[in-house]
N, C-alpha and C positions, 0 to 999 in steps of 0.2 A: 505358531498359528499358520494354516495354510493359507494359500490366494483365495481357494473358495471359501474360508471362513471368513476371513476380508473381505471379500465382497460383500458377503452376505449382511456382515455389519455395517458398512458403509451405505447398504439399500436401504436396511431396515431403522437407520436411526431418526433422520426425519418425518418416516411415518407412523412411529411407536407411541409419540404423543396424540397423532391423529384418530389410532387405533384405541385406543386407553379411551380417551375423550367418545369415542362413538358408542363403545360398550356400555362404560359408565351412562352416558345419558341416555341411553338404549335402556337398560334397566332403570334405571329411575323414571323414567317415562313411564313403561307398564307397570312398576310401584306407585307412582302417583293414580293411575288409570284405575288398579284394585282399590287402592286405600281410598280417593276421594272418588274418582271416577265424575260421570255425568248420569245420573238415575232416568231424566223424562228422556235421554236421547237428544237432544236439541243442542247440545254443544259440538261443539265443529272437532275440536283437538280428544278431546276426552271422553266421549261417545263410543268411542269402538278400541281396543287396545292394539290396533295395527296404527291407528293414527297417532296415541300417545307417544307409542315408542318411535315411529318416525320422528316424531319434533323433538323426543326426547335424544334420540341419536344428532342427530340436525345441528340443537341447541350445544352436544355436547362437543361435536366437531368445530364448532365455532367459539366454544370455550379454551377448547384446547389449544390456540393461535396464539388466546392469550401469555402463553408460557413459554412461546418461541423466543427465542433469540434474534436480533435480528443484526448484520454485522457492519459495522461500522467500515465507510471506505477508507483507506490509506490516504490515498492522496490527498492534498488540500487544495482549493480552489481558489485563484488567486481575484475570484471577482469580489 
């Protein structure tokens, strides 16, 4: 493995959860939008399929946190 593939992996691991999460809820947004959608127009999110898939990206970026790791410090605290 070279340095520049090394980097490259070391860039890309923390945001590959984030990226995954935004797709995924990215499409399911404007699958919800087609499939149930808002008919009279009056709904805020599901009215237009650019809003769907915002919230749906949004929701998914914020799903994706939940799968983070998060890392325990070494030290102990002697309070």
């Amino acid at each position: 493995m070279s340095v520049q593939e090394s980097l490259i992996n070391v860039l890309m691991k923390p945001w590959i959860l984030s990226v995954i999460g935004i797709v995924f809820g990215t499409l399911a947004g404007y699958l919800y939008w087609q499939e149930i959608g808002c008919l009279s127009g009056t709904c805020i999110i599901t009215s237009s399929p650019v809003n769907s898939s915002l919230y749906g990206a949004v929701m998914g970026f914020v799903a994706s946190g939940l799968f983070v790791k998060e890392k325990k410090d070494q030290q102990k605290n002697p309070d």
